[in-house]
C-alpha positions as CSV (number, residue, x, y, z in Angstrom):
1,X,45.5,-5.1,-15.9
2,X,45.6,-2.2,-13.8
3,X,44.6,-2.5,-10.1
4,X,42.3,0.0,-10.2
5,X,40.4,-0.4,-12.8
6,X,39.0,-3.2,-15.7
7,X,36.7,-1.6,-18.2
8,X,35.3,-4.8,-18.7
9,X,34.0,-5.9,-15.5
10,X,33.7,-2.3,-13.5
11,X,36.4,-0.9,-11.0
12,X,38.7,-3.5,-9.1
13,X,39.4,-1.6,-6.5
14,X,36.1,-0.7,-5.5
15,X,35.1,-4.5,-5.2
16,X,38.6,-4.8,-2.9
17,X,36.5,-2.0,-0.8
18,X,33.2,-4.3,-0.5
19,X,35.2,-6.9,0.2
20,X,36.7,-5.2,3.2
21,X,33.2,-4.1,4.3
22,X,31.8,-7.5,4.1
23,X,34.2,-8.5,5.8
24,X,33.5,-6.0,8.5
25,X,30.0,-7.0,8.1
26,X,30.5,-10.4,8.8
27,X,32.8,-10.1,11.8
28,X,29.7,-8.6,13.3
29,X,32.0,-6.3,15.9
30,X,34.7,-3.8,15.9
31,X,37.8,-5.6,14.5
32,X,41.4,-4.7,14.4
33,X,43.6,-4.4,11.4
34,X,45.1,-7.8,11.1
35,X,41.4,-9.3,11.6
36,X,40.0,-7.2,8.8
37,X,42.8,-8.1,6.7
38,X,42.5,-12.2,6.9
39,X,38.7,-12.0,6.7
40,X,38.9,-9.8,3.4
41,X,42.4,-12.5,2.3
42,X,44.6,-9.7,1.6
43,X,48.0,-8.0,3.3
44,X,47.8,-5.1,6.2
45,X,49.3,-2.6,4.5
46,X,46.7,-3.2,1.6
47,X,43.8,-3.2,3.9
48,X,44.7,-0.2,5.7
49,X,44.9,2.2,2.6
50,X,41.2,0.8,1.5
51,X,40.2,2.0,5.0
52,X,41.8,5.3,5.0
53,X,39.2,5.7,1.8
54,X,36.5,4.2,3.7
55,X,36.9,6.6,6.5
56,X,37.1,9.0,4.7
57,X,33.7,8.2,3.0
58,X,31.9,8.1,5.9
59,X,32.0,4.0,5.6
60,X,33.9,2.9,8.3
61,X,35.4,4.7,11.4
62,X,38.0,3.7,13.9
63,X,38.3,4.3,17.9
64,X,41.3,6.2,18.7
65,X,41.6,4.7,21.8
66,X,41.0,1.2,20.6
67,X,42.3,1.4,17.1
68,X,39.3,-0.8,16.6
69,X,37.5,-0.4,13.4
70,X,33.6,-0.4,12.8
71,X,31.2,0.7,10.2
72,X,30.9,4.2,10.0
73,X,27.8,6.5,10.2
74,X,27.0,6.8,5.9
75,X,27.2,2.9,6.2
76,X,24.3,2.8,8.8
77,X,22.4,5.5,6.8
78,X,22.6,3.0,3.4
79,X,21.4,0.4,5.2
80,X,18.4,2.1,6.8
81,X,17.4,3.5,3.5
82,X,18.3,0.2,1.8
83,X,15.8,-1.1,4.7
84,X,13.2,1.3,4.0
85,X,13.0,0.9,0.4
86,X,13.1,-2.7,0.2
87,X,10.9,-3.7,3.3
88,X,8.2,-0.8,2.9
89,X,5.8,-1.9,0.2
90,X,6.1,-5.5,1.3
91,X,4.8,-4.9,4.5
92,X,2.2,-2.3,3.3
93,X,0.7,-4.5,1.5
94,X,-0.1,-6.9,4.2
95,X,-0.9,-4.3,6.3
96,X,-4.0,-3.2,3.7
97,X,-5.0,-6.6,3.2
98,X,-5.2,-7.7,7.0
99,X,-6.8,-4.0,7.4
100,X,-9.3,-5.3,4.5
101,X,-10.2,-8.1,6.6
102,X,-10.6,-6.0,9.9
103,X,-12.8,-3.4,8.5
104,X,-14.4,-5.2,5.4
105,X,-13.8,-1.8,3.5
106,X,-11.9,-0.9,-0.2
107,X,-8.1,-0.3,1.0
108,X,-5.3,0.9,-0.8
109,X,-1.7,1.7,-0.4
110,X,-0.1,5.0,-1.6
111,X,3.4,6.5,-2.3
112,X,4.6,9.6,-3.2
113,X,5.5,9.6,-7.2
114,X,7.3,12.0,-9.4
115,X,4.0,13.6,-9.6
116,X,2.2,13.0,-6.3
117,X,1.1,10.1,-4.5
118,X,0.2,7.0,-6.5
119,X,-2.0,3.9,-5.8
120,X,0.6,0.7,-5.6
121,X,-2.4,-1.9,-4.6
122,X,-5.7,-1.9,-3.3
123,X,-7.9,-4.8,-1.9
124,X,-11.5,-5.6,-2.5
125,X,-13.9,-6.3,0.8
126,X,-16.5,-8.4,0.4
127,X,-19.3,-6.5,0.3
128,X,-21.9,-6.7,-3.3
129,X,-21.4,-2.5,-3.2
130,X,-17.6,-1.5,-3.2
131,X,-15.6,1.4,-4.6
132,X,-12.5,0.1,-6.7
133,X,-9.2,2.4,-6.9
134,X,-7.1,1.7,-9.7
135,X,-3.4,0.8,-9.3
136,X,-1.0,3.4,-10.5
137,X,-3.8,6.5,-9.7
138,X,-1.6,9.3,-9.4
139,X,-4.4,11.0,-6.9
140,X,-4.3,14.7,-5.6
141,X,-3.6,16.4,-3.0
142,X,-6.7,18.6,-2.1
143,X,-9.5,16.0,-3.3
144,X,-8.2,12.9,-1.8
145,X,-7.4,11.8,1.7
146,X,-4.2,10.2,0.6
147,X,-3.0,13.7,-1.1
148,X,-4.1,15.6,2.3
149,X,-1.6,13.6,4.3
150,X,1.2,13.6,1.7
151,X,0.8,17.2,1.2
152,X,0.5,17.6,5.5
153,X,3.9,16.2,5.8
154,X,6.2,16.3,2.9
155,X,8.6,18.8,2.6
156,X,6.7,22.3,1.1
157,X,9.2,22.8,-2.0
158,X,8.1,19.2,-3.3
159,X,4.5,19.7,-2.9
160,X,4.1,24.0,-3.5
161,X,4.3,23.8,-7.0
162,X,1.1,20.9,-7.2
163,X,-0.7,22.5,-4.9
164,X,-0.7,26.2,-6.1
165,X,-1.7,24.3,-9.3
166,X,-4.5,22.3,-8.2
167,X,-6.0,25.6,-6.0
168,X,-6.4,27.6,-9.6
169,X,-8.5,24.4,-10.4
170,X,-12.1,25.5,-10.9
171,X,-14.0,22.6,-8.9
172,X,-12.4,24.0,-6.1
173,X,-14.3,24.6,-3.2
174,X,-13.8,28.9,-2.6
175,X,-11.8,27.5,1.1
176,X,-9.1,25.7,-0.4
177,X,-8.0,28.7,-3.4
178,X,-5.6,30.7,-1.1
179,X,-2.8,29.8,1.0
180,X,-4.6,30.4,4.0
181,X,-7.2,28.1,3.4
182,X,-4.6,25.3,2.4
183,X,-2.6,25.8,5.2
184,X,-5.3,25.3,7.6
185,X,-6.6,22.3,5.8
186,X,-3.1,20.9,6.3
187,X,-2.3,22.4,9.7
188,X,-6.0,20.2,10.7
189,X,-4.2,17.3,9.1
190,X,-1.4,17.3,11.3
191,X,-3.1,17.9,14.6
192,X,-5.7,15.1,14.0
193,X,-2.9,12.6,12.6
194,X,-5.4,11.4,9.1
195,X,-6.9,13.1,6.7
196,X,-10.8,12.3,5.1
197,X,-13.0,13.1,2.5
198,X,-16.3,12.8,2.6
199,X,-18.6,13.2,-0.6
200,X,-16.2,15.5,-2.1
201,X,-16.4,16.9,-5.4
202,X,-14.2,14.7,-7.5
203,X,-16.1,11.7,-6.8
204,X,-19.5,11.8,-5.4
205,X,-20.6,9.8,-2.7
206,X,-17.1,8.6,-2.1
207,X,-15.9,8.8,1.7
208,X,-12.0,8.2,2.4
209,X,-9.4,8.2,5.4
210,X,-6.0,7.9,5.2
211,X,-3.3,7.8,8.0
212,X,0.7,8.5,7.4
213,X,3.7,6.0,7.7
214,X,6.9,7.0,8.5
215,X,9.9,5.9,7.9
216,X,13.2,5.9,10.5
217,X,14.0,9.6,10.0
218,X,10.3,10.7,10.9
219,X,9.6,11.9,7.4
220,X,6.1,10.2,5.7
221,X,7.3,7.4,3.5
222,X,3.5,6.0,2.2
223,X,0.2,6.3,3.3
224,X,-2.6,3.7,4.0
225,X,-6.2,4.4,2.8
226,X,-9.7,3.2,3.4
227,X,-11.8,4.1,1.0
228,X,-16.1,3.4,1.0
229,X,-19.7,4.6,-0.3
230,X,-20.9,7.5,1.7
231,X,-22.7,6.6,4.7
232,X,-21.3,3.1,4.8
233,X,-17.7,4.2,5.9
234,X,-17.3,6.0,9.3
235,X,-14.4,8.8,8.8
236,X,-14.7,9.6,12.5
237,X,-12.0,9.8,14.8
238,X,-13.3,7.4,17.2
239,X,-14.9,4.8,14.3
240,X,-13.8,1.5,14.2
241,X,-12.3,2.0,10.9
242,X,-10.0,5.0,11.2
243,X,-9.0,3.2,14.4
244,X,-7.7,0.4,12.6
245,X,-5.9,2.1,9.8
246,X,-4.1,4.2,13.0
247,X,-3.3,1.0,14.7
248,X,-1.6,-0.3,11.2
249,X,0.3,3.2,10.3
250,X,1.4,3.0,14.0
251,X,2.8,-0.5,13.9
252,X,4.6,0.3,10.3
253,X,6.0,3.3,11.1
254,X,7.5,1.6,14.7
255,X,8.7,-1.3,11.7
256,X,10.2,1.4,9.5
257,X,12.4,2.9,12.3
258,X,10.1,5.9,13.0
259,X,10.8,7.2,16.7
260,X,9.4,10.5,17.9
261,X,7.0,13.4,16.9
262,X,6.7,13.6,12.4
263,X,9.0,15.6,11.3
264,X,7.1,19.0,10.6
265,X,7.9,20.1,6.6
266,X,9.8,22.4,5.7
């Protein structure tokens, strides 16, 4: 069987490569070459060309003036993605339901799908007049809060294409069918840090906030939503309820890695 490779069981030597990471991993410090090679059970001269590769990828690096090896910058970035895609949702979701409690409101959680941002869970209040949100809502961005703070901060080529679509839409209202009007919607968005809807003409009587999460590169990575009967739900900046949902994005986003002003689209 070739070193390299078994077509059986996937590539050899890229499992010899984990191993040596693990390894690294485990040692929890910079190690030298004859440390990485007993942790991973295989020769110097065997560990060192897997880490010629590994620097190379990005995966490990070495100090010149220590000959020390360490994990290398790509291996941080897969872990904080790993991080961020793993962790998100999870604590999302308890952030909506302890928000729930808080506020005693209809609150959802939202990311952005091929298509826009979609409903992943909502949570009833206890209240005998709510307004339900159905999971897996692909919702849009002019007529809901959620799609307001997606399309605020995500990057412009991803979100042109829906929103040039959605403006030819005739239940627009006449201030959101040129890119003027959208851009100043958006540019609002930013500067207050949440985005409502009040009433608006999708669903009647329907108020909603939604604040932005970010993740650890400053980029929006969900969004969390309040959602109420008109009248009953104070969209206000100051209201008890949009400065809950703040308090939760804030807290997330600190969770996710986030550090700094958004990153502005592009």
């Amino acid at each position: 069987m070739s070193e390299d490779t078994d077509g059986k069981h996937g590539v050899q030597s890229m499992e010899v490569g984990m191993s040596i990471l693990r390894a690294m991993v485990d040692g929890q410090r910079s190690m030298m070459l004859k440390d990485i090679a007993a942790a991973a059970g295989m020769p110097a001269s065997k560990a060192h060309r897997y880490l010629v590769s590994l620097i190379r990828a990005g995966l490990v690096e070495q100090d010149p003036m220590s000959s020390r090896y360490d994990l290398g910058p790509f291996a941080l970035n897969v872990g904080l993605v790993a991080l961020d895609r793993l962790d998100r949702v999870r604590l999302g979701l308890n952030a909506i339901a302890e928000l729930r409690d808080e506020i005693n409101q209809t609150t959802a959680l939202a990311v952005w799908g091929d298509r826009g941002p979609v409903v992943v869970r909502w949570e009833r209040p206890r209240r005998p007049i709510t307004v339900n949100v159905i999971t897996g809502t692909v919702l849009e961005l002019l007529s809901s809060a959620t799609g307001r703070v997606f399309a605020a901060w995500m990057p412009r080529k991803v979100v042109a294409p829906l929103l040039a679509a959605e403006m030819k839409a005739p239940d627009v209202p006449p201030e959101l069918r040129s890119k003027a009007g959208v851009e100043a919607l958006l540019a609002d968005v930013r500067a207050r840090g949440f985005a409502t809807t009040d009433g608006f003409h999708k669903v009647p009587g329907v108020t909603a906030a939604a604040v932005p999460v970010f993740n650890f590169r400053n980029e929006i990575t969900m969004a969390l939503l309040a959602v109420g009967v008109q009248g009953m739900l104070d969209t206000r900046a100051d209201s008890l309820e949009v400065s809950h949902l703040r308090r939760h994005a804030e807290a997330l986003s600190l969770r996710l890695g986030a550090t700094g002003e958004p990153k502005p689209p592009h």
